[in-house]
MDAnalysis code that builds the backbone (N, CA, C; Angstrom):
import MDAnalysis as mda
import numpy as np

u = mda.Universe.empty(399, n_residues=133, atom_resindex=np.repeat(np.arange(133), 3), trajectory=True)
u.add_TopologyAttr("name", ["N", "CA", "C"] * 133)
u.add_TopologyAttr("resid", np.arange(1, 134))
u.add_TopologyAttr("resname", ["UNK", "UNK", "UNK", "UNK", "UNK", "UNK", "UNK", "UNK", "UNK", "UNK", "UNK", "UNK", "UNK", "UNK", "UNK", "UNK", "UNK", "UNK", "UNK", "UNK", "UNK", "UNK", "UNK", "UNK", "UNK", "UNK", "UNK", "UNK", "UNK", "UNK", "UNK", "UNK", "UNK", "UNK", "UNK", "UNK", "UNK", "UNK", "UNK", "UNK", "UNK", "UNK", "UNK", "UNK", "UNK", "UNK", "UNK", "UNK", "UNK", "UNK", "UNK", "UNK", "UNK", "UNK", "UNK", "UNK", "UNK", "UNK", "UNK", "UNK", "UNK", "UNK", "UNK", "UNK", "UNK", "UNK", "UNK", "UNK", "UNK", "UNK", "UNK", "UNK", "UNK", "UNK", "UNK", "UNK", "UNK", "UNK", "UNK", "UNK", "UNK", "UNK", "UNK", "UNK", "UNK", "UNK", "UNK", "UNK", "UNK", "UNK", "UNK", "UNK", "UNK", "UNK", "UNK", "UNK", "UNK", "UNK", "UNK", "UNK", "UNK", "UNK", "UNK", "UNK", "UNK", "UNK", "UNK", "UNK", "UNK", "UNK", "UNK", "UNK", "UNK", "UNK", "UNK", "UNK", "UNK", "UNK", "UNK", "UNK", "UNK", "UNK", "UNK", "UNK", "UNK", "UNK", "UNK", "UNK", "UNK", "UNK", "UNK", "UNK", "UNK"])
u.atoms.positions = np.array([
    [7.012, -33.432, -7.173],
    [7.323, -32.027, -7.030],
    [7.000, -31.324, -8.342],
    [6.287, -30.412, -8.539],
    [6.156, -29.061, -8.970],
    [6.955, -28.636, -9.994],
    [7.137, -28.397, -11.014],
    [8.176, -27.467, -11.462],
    [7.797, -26.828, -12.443],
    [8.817, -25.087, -12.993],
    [8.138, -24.512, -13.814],
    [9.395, -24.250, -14.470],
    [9.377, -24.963, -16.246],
    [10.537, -24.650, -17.089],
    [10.567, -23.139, -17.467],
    [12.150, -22.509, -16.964],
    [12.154, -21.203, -17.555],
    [13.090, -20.910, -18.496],
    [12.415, -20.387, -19.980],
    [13.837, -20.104, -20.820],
    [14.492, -18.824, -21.016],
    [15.632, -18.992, -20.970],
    [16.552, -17.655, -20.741],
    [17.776, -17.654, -21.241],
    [17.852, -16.805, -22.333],
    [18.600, -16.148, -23.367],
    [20.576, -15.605, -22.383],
    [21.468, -16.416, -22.939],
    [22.707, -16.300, -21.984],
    [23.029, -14.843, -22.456],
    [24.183, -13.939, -21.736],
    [24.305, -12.836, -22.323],
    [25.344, -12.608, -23.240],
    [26.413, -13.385, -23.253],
    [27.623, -13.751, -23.452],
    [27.171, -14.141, -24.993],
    [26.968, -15.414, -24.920],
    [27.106, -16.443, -25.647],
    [25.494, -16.420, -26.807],
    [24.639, -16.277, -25.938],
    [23.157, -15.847, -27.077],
    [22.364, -16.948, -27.148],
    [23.078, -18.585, -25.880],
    [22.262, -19.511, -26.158],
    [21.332, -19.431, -25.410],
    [20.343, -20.463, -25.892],
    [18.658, -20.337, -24.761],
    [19.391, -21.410, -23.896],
    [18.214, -21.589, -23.316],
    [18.901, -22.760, -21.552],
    [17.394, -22.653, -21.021],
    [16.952, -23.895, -20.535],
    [15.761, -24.317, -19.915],
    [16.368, -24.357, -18.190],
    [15.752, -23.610, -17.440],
    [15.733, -23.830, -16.383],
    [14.881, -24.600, -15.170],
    [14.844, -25.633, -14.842],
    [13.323, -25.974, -13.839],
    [13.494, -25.504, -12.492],
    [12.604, -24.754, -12.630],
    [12.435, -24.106, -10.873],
    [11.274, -24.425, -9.845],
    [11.772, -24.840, -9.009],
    [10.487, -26.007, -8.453],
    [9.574, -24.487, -7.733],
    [8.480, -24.741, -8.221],
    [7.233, -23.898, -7.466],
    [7.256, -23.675, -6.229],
    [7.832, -24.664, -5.317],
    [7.921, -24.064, -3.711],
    [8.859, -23.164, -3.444],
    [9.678, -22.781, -4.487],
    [10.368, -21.455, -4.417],
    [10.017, -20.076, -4.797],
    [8.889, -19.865, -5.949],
    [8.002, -18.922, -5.990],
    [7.503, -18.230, -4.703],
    [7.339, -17.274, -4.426],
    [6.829, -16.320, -3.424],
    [5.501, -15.990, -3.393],
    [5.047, -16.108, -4.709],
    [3.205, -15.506, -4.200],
    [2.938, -15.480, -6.361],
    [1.761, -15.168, -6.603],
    [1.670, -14.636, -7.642],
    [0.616, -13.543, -7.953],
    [1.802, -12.511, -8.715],
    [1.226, -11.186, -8.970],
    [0.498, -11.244, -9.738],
    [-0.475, -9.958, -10.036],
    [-1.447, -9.448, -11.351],
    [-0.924, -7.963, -11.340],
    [-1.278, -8.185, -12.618],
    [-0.781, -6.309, -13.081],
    [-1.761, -5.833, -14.504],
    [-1.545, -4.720, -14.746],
    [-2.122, -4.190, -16.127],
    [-1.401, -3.505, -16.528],
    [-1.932, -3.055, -17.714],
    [-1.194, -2.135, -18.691],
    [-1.974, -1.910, -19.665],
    [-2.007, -0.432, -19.639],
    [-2.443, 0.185, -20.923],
    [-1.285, 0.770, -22.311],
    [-1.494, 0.137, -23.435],
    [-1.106, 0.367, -24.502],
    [-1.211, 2.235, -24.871],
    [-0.146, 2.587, -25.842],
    [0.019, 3.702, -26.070],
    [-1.731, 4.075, -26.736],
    [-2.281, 3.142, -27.743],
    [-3.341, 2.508, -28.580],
    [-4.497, 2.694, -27.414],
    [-4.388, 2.698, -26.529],
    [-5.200, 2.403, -25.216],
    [-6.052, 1.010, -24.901],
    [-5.515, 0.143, -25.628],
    [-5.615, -1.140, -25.429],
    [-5.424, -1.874, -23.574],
    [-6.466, -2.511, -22.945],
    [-5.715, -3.126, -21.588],
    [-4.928, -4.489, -21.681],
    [-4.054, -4.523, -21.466],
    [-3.460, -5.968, -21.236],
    [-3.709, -6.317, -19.848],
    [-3.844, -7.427, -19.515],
    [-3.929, -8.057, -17.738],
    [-2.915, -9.215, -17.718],
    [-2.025, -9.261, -17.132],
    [-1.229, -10.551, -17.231],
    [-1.015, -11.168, -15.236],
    [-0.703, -12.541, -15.320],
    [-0.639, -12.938, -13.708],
    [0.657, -14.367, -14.592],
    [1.762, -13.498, -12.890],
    [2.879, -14.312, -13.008],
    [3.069, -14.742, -11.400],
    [4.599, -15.866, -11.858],
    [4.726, -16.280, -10.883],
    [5.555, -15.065, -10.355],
    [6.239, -15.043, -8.867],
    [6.901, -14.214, -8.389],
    [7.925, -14.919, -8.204],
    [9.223, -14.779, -8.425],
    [10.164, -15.315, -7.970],
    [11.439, -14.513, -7.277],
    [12.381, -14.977, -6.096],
    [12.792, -13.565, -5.618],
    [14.108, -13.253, -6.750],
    [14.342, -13.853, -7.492],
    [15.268, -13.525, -8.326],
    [14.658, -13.402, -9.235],
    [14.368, -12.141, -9.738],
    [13.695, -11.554, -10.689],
    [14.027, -12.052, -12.218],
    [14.522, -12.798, -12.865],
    [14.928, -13.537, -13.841],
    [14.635, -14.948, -13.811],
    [13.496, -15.278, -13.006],
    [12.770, -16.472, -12.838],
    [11.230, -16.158, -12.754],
    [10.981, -14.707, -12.659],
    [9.179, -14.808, -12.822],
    [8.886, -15.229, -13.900],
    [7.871, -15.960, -13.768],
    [7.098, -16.458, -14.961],
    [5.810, -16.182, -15.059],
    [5.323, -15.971, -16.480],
    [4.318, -15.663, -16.788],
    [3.343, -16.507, -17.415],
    [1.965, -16.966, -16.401],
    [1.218, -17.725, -16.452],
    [0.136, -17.942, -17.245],
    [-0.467, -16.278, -17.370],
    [-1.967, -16.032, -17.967],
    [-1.771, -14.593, -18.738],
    [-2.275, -14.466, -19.678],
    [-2.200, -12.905, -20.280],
    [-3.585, -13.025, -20.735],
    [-4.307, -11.751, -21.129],
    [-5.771, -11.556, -21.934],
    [-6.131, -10.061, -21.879],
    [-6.597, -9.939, -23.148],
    [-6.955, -8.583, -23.370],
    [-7.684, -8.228, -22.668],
    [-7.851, -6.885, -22.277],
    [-8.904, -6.361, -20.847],
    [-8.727, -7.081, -19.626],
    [-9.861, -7.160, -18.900],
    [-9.624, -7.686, -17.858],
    [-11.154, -8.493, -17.135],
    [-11.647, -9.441, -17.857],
    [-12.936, -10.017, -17.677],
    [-12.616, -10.970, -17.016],
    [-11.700, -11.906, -16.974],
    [-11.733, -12.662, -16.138],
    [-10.239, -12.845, -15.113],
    [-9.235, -11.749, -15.311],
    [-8.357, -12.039, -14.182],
    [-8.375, -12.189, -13.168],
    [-9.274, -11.750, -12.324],
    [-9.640, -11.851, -11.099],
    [-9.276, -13.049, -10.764],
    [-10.236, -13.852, -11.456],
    [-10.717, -15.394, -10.760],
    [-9.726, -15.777, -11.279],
    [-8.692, -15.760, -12.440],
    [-7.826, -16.454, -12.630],
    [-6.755, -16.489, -11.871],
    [-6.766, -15.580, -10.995],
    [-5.420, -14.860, -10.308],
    [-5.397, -15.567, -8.822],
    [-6.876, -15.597, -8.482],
    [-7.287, -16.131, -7.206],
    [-6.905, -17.472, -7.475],
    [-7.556, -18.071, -8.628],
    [-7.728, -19.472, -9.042],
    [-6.081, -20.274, -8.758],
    [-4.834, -19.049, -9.275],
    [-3.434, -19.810, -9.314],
    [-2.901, -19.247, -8.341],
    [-3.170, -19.100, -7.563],
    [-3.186, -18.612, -6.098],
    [-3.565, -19.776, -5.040],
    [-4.452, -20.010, -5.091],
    [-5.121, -21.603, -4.535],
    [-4.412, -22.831, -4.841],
    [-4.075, -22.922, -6.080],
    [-3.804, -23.954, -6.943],
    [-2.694, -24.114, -5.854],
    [-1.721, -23.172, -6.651],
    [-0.196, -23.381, -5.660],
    [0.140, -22.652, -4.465],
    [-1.263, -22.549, -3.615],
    [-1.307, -22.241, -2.365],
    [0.236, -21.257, -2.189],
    [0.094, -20.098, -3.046],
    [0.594, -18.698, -2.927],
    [0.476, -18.032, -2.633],
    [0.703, -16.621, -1.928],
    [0.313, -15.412, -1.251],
    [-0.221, -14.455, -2.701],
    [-1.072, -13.727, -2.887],
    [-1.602, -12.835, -4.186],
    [-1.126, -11.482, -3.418],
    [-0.779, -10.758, -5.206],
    [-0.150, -9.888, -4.569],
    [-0.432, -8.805, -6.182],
    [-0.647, -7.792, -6.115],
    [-1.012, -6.711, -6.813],
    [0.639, -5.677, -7.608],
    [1.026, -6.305, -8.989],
    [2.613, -5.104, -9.421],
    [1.773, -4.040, -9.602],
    [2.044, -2.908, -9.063],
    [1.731, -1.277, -8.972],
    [2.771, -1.293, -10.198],
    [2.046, -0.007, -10.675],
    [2.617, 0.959, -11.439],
    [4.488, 0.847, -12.094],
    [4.838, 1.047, -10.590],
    [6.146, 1.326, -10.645],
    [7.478, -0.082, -10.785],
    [6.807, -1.050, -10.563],
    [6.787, -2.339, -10.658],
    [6.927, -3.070, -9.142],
    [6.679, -2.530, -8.592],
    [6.457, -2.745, -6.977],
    [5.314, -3.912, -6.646],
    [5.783, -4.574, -5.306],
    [4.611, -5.621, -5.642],
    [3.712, -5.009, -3.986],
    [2.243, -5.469, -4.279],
    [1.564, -4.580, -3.038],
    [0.525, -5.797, -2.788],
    [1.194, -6.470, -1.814],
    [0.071, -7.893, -1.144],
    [-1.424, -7.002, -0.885],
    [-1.968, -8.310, -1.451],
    [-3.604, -8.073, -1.121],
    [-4.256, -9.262, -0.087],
    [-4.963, -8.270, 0.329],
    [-5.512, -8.592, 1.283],
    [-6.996, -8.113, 1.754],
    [-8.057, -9.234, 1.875],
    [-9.408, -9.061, 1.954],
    [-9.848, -8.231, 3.315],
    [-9.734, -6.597, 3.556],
    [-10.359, -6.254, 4.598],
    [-11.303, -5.732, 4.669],
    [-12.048, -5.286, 5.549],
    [-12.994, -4.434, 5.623],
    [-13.169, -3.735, 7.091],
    [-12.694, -2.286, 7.298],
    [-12.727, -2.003, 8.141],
    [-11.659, -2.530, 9.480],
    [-10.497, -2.714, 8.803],
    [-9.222, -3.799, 9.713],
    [-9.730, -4.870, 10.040],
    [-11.068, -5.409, 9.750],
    [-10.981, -6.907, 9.713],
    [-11.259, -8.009, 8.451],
    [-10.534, -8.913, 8.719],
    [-10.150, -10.008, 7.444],
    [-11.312, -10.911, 7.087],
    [-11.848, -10.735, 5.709],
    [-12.708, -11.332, 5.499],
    [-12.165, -12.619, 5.158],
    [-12.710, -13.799, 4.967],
    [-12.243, -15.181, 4.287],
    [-11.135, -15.505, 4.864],
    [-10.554, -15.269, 5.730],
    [-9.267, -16.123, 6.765],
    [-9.599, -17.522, 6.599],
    [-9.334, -18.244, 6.289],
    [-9.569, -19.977, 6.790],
    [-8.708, -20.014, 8.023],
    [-9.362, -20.854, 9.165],
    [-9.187, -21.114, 10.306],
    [-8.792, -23.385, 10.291],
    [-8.176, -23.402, 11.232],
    [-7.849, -24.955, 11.083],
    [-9.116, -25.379, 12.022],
    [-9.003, -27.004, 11.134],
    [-10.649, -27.426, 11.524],
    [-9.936, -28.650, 12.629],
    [-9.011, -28.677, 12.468],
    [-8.482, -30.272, 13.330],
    [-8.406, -29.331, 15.135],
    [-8.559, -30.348, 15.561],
    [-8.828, -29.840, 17.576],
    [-7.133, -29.914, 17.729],
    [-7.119, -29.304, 18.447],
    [-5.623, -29.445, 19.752],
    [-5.851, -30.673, 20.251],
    [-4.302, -30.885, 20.737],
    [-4.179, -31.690, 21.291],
    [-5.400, -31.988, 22.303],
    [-5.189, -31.068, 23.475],
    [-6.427, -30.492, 24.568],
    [-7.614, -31.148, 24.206],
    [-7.985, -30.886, 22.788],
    [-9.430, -31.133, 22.630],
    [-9.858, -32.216, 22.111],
    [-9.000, -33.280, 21.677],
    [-8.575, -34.368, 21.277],
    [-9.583, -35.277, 21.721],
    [-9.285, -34.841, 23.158],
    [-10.270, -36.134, 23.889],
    [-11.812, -35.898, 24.321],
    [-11.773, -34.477, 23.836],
    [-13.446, -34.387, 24.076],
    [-14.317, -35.042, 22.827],
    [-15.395, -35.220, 23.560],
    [-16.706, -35.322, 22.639],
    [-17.550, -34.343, 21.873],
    [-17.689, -34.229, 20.365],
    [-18.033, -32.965, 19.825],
    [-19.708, -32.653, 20.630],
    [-20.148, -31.821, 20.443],
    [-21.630, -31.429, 21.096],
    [-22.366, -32.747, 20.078],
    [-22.384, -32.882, 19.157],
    [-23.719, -34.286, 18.325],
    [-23.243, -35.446, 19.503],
    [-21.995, -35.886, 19.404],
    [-21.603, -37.132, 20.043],
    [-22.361, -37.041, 21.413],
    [-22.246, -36.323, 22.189],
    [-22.270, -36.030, 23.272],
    [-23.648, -36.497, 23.619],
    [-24.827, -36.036, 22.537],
    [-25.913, -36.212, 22.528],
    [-26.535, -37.555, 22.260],
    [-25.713, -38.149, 21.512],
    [-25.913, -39.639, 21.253],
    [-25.679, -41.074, 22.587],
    [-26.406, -41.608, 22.734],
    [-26.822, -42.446, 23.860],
    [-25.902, -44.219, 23.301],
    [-24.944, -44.281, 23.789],
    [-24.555, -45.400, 22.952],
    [-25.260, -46.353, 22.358],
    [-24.647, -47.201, 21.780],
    [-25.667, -48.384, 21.468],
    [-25.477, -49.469, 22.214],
    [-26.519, -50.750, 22.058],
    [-26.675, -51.380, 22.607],
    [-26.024, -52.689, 22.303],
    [-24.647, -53.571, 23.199],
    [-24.291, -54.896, 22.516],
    [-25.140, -55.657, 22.989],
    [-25.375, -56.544, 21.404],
    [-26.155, -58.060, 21.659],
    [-24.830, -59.118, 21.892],
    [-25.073, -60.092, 22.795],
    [-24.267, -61.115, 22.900],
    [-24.259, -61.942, 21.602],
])
């Protein structure tokens, strides 16, 4: 199993504390930006967690040359939903459309039950072979 150490400052008391939070509890992971007063871009991609005192932050880099793929990349990795923090700190799932339809869906490659017992179209075409005694 997965896990992502988080450290967090008590409020009381002022000690740190390592938390491990196993990744199948994460929700998706966001990307966001920010522009500096300086007008500098920051790009950062975290985890999402629904208790907001468990996101973690994965990737940071000045501008934004390669977040994309990095964002997609830890997205895949830990087979997460991607998801876009707006402005306001709102999170806004993304999603590949064009024209209401979904580009890049992966579809399952394994048959139904149903189809289990058919022969694919190559097989079908193939003439068995022949046993020698």
């Amino acid at each position: 199993m997965r896990t992502v150490t988080v450290r967090r400052q008590l409020d009381k008391s002022g000690v740190t504390v390592k938390v491990k939070v196993p990744v199948a509890e994460y929700i998706g992971v966001a990307v966001a930006t920010h522009i500096s007063e300086s007008g500098d871009l920051t790009s950062t991609i975290e985890l999402v967690h629904p208790n907001g005192d468990f996101n973690y932050r994965v990737y940071e880099e000045g501008g934004n040359a390669n977040i994309v793929a990095e964002w997609q990349n830890w997205g895949k990795k830990l087979r997460l939903p991607l998801y876009i923090r707006a402005g306001d700190g709102s999170l806004v799932a993304y999603s590949q459309q064009i024209d209401g339809v979904m580009v890049g869906v992966e579809h399952s490659r394994r048959m139904l039950s149903a189809e289990a017992e058919r022969r694919t179209r190559f097989a079908r075409r193939r003439k068995p072979g022949e046993r020698t005694a």
